[in-house]
N, C-alpha and C positions, 0 to 999 in steps of 0.2 A: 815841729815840736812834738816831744813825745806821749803819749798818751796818760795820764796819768790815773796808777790805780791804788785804792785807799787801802792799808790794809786792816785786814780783823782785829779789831781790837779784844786783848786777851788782860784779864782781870791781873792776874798774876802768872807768873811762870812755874812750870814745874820742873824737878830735877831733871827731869829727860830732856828739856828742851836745851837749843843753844840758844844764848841772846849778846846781841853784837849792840853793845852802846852802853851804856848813854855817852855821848859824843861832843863837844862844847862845838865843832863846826860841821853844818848839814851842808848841802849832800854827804854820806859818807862815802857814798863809790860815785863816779862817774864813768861816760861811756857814752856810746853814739848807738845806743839801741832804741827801739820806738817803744820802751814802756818804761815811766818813772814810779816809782813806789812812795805812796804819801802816810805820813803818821795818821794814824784815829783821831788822835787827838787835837793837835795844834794845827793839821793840815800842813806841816812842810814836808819838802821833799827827803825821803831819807835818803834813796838815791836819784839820780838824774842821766836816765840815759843807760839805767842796768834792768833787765828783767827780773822778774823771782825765778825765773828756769833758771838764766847766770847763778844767781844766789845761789840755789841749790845743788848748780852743778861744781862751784868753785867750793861751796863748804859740807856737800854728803851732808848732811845733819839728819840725826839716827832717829829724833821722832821731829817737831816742832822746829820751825824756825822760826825768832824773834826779835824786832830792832826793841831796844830799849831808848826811847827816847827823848830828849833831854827835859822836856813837858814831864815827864812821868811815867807817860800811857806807852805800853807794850801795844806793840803789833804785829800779826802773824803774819809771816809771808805765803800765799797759799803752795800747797805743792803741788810740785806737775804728776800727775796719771796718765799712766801706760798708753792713752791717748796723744799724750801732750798737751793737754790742757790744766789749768790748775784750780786746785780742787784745797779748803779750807776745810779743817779736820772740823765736826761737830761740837 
C-alpha cells in the first residue's frame, strides 16, 4: 500500500500557480508508485499510486503546484530540490 502524504494546505491560490480540480471523482491519477497524495482538508486521496515528483515531472509547473479539491481546500504538492527530495515553498 502506498505511503500516503498530506499535502500543504494553501489559503488561496495565486496567478502563478497551476491548480488541477476540483474534480467530482477522487483519485484523480492513478499508478503503481509507493506514494499517494492526500487533500488538507477532507483527508482523501487525490492521487493513488502517483508521486508529487510524477506530478511535477508530467506538468513543469512554473511556480506552485495545486489540487483543488472538491471539499474546497487547496493543496500544495511539494516540489522536488536539486537533491530529490521535496521541499513545500514557505
Amino acid at each position: 500500500m502506498p505511503v500516503q502524504t498530506r499535502l500543504n494546505e494553501i489559503d488561496r491560490p495565486s496567478a502563478q500557480d497551476m491548480v488541477i480540480g476540483p474534480q467530482g471523482n477522487l483519485p484523480l491519477f492513478e499508478g503503481r508508485e509507493d506514494e499517494s497524495l492526500v487533500c488538507p482538508g477532507c483527508g482523501e486521496e487525490v492521487t493513488s499510486g502517483v508521486s508529487a515528483l510524477t506530478l511535477y515531472a508530467l506538468f513543469q509547473a512554473p511556480d506552485r503546484l495545486l489540487f483543488h479539491c472538491k471539499c474546497d481546500a487547496y493543496g500544495e504538492v511539494g516540489r522536488p530540490s536539486s537533491s530529490g527530495h521535496l521541499n513545500s515553498r514557505p
